[in-house]
C-alpha positions in Angstrom: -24.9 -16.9 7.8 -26.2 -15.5 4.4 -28.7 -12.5 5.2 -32.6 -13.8 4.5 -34.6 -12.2 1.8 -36.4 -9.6 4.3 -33.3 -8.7 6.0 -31.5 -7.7 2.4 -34.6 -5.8 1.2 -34.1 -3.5 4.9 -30.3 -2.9 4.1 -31.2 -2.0 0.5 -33.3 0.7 1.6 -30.9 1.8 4.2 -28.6 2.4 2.2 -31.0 4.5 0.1 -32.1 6.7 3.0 -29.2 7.3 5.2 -25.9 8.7 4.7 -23.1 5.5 5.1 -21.1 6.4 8.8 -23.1 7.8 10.6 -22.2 6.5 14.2 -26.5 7.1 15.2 -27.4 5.4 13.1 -24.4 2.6 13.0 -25.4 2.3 17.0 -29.3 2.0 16.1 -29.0 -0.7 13.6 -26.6 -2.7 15.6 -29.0 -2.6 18.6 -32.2 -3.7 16.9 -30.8 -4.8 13.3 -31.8 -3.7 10.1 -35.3 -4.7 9.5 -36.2 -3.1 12.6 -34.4 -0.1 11.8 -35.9 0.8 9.0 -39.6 0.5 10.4 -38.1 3.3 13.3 -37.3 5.6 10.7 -40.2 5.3 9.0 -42.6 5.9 12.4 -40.1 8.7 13.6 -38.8 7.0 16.5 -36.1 8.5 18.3 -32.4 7.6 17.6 -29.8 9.1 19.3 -27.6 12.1 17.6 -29.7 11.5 14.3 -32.1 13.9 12.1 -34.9 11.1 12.2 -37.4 13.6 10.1 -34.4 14.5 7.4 -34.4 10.2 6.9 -38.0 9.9 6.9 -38.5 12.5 4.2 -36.0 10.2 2.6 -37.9 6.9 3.2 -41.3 8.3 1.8 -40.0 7.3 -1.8 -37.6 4.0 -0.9 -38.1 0.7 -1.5 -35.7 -1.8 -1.0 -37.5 -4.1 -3.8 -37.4 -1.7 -6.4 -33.9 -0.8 -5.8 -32.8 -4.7 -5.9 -34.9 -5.2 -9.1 -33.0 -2.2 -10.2 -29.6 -3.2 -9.6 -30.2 -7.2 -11.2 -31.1 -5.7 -14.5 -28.0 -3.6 -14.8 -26.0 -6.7 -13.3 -25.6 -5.2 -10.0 -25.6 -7.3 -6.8 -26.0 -6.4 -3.2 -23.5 -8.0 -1.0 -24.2 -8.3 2.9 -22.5 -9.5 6.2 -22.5 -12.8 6.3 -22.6 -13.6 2.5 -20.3 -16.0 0.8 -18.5 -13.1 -1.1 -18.7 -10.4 1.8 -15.2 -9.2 2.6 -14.3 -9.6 6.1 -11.9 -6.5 6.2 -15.4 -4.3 6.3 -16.2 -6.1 9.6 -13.2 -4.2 11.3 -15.1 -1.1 11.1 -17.4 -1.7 13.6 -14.6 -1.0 16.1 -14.9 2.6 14.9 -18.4 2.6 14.8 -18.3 3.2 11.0 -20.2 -0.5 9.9 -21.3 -1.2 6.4 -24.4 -1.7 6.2 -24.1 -4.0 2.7 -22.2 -2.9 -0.4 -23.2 -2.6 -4.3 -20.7 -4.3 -6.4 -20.6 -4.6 -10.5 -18.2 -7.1 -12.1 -17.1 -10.5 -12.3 -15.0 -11.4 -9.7 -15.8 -12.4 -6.1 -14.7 -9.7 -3.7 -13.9 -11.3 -0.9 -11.8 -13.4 -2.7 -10.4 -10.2 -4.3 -9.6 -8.8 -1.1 -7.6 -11.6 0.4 -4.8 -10.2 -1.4 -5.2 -6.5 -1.7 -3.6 -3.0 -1.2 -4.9 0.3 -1.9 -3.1 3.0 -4.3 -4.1 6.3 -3.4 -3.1 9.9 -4.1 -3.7 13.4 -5.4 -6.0 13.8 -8.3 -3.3 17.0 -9.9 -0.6 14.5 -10.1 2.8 14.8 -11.7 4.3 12.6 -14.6 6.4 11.1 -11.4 3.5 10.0 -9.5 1.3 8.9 -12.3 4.5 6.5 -12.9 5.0 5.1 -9.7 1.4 4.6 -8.9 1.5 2.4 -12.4 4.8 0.5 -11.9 3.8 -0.2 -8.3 -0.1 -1.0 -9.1 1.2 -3.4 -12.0 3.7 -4.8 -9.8 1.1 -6.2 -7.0 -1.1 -7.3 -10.0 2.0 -9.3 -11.2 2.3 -11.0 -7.8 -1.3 -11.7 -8.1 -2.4 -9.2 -5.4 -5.7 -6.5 -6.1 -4.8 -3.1 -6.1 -7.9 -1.0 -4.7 -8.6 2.3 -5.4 -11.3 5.2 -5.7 -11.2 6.2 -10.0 -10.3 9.0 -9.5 -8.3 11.6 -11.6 -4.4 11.5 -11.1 -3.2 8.7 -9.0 -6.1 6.4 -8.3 -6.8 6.4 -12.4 -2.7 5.5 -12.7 -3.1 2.8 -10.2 -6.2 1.2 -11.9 -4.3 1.8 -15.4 -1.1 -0.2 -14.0 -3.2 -3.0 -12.9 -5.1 -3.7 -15.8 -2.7 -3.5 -17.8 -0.9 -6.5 -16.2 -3.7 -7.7 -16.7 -4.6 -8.2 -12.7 -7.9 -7.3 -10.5 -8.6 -4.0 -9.3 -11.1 -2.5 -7.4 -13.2 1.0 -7.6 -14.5 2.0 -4.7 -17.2 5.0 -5.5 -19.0 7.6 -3.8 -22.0 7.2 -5.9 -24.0 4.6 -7.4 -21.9 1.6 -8.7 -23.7 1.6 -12.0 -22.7 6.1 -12.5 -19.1 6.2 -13.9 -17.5 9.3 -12.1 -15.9 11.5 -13.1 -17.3 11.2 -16.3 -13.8 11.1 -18.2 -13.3 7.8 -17.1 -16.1 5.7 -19.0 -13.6 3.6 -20.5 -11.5 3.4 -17.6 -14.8 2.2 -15.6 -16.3 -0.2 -18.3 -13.0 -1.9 -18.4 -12.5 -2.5 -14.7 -16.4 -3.4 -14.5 -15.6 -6.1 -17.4 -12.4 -7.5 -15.4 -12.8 -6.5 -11.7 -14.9 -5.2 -9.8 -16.8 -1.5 -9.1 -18.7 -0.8 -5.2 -20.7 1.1 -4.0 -22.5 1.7 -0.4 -24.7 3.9 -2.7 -28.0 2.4 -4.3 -28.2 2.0 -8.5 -28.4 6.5 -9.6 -27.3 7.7 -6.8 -25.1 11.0 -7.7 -21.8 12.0 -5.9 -21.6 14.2 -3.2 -18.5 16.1 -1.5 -18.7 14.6 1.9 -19.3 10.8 0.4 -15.8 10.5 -0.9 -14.0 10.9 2.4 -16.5 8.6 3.8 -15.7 6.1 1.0 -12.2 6.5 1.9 -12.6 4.5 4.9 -14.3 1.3 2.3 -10.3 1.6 0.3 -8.8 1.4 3.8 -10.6 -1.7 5.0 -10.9 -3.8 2.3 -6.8 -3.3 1.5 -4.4 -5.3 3.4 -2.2 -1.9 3.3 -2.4 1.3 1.8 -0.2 3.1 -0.1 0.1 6.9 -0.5 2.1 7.7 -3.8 1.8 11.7 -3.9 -1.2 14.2 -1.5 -1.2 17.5 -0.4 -0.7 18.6 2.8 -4.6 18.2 2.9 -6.0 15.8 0.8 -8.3 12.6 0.9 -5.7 10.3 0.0 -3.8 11.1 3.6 -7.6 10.5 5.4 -7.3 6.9 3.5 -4.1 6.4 4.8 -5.6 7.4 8.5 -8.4 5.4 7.8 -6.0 2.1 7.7 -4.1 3.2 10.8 -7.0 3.7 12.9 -7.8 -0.3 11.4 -4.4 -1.7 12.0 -3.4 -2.0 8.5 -0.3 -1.0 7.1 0.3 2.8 6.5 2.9 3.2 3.3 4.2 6.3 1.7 6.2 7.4 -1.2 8.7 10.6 -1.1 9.1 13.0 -3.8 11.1 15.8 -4.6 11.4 17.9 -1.0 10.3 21.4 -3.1 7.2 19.3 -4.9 4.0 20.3 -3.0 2.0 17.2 -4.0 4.8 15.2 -2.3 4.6 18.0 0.9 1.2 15.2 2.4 3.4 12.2 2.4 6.4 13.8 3.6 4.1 15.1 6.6 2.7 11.1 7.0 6.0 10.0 7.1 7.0 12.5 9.7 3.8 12.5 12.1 3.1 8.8 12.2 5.3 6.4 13.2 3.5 3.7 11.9 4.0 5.1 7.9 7.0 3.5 6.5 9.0 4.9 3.0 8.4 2.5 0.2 9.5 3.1 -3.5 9.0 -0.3 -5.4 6.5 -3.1 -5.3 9.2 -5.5 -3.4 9.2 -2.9 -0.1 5.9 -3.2 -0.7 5.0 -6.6 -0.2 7.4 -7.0 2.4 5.2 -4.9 4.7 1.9 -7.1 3.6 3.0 -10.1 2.5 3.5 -13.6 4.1 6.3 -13.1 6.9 10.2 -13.8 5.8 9.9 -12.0 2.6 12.5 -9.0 2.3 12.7 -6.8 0.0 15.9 -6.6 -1.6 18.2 -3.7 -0.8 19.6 -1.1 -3.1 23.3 -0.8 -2.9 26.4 0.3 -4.9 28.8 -1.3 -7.1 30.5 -4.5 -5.1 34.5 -4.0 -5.0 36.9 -6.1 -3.9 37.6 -4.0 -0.4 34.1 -4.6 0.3 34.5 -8.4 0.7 37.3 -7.9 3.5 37.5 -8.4 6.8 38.6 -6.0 9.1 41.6 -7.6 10.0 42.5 -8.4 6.4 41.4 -4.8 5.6 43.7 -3.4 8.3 46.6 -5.2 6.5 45.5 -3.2 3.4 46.2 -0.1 4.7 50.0 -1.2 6.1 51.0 -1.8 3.1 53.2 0.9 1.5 51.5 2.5 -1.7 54.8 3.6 -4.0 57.3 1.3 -2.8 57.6 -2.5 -1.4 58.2 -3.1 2.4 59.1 -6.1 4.0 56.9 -8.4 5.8 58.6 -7.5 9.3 57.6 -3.4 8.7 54.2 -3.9 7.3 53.3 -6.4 10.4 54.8 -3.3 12.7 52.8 -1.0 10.9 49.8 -2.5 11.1 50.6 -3.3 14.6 49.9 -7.2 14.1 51.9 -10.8 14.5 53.7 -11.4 11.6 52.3 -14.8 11.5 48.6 -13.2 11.0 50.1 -10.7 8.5 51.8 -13.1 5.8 48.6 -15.0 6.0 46.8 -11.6 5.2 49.1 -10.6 2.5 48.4 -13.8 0.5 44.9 -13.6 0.8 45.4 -10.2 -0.7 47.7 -11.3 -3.0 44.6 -13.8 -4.8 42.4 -10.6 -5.4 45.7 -8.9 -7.3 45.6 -6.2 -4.1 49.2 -6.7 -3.2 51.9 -8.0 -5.0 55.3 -9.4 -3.6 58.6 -8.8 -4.8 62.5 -8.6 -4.3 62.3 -6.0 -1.8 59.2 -7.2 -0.3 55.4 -7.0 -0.5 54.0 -3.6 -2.6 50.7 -2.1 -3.6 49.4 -3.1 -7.0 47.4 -0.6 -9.2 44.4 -2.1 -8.4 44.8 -2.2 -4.4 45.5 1.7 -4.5 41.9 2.3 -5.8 40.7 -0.4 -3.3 42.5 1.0 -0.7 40.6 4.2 -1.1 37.3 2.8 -1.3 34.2 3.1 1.1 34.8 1.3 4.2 33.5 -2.6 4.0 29.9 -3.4 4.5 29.8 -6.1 7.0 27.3 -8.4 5.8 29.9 -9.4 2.7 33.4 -10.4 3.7 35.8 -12.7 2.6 36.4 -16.1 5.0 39.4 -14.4 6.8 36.5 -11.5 7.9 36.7 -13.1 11.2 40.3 -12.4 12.1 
């Protein structure tokens, strides 16, 4: 059910006066609801764990109204449970007593549609030239396949991830830790008028509000939610990006990471994911990606060598192979003992050998082309691709 007109004016204002997360206050609301809420805070009434006086000093100069009237004239709208375009992903947080109360957002496009498809990109803000190339060939990727790629604007990854997806001309989606209409850092003006033209820019913080240290981790847990997975392409041991990626385990979602070089620091934080949670899996291209959060039965294509002709035998054809002599020919009768086989099996080896140009027969009996010696010292067979005598 779409929130009525009073209750939206009461979660405008809380977001104004208190601090998003705040478990308290989280409890509080969900006990008496917002309207009511806000009328506590304002009389002082006691609510467990929370500075009620630092809130009501707050509320002296909120309004709800004025902040709504604030946000429509710079195209802003407030989006609340229950509203057509609320994303249902921010409902999961209530599990860790870390609700939304309602969310600023700027931009065209619906984001609960947005986040039906949708994975974060996060990382360090002093990337290297190898993350900032990943995060934009894997951010493009997923905008490619028609998926949002979510992530916070800032420097270093989150900026290459925006970058990637715009650029493929797909959705992404800045989650801020200030007001939605205050383009933070300031370098990236043009990064956020662009994504504010195409996709979409939100905020738990009202229309002015400035950044604060402790509001970007507590952001980080908006990028986990509204993502079907997220994705950490280079951190630091300690770094926001890895609380992102904690953030989606504690919400079920899928916990991704990208290695680096083993001496690269920035590559140190996803290295340690990768090691202390079991639920983080290594993914290095847009396919691995989407094979974790995308419709079941998808796989990702696997990276392998050259195919040689030793790799499509069996092992019994295979084992026949390696009987046969490699300088000089051998009859059929020694190259069965050899290989410790009937001869019946054998001949029928030998010419199935014989139509890949691995063995050749002549006067004195069967021989080792050029081509089957360098076969016959390849890498042993993989399994999954072998010719239709594989199964003898």
């Amino acid at each position: 059910m779409t929130a009525g007109a009073q209750e939206r004016v009461a979660r405008a204002c809380l977001l104004r006066i208190t601090e998003p997360g705040v478990v308290g206050v989280v409890r509080h609301v969900r006990a008496v609801g917002p309207v009511q809420a806000v009328e506590d805070i304002r009389r002082g009434a006691a609510i467990g764990g929370v500075d009620v006086g630092g809130l009501q000093q707050r509320a002296l100069d909120a309004s709800g109204d004025r902040d709504l009237e604030a946000s429509d004239r710079l195209g802003i709208r407030l989006l609340c449970p229950g509203d057509p375009e609320w994303p249902t992903g921010l409902d999961d947080l209530a599990a860790r007593d870390a609700d939304c109360f309602g969310l600023w957002a700027r931009g065209p496009v619906p984001l609960g549609l947005a986040t039906e498809r949708a994975v974060a990109v996060v990382g360090t803000r002093a990337a290297t030239d190898y993350g900032l190339g990943v995060a934009a060939e894997l951010a493009a990727g997923l905008a490619e396949r028609d998926w949002s790629v979510v992530s916070g604007l800032a420097f270093g990854i989150d900026a290459a991830a925006h970058r990637g997806a715009l650029a493929a001309r797909g959705t992404t989606i800045a989650v801020l830790a200030c007001g939605a209409d205050v383009a933070y850092p300031r370098g990236h003006r043009s990064l956020y008028d662009e994504i504010v033209a195409t996709g979409l820019v939100v905020s738990e913080h009202p229309p002015g509000a400035a950044p604060q240290r402790s509001r970007f981790l507590v952001r980080n847990r908006l990028i986990a939610a509204l993502a079907a997975g997220t994705v950490v392409v280079e951190a630091a041991p300690r770094s926001g990006a890895r609380s992102t990626a904690r953030h989606a385990g504690d919400l079920f979602r899928h916990v991704m990471a990208v290695p680096g070089p083993v001496t690269s620091t920035l590559s140190a934080g996803c290295h340690q994911l990768l090691r202390d949670r079991p639920d983080a899996v290594l993914v290095t291209t847009t396919d691995e990606v989407l094979e974790l959060v995308g419709p079941m039965g998808e796989f990702a294509a696997r990276a392998s060598g050259p195919v040689r002709r030793r790799d499509l035998l069996g092992p019994t054809v295979s084992r026949v192979l390696d009987a046969v002599p490699v300088v000089r020919a051998a009859p059929l009768s020694r190259i069965a003992t050899t290989a410790g086989m009937r001869v019946e099996a054998v001949a029928a080896a030998l010419a199935a050998l014989a139509v890949h140009d691995l063995v050749a027969e002549t006067d004195a009996g069967w021989a080792m082309t050029r081509l089957g010696r360098q076969e016959r010292h390849a890498a042993p067979p993989d399994r999954d691709r072998e010719l239709e005598l594989g199964w003898w």
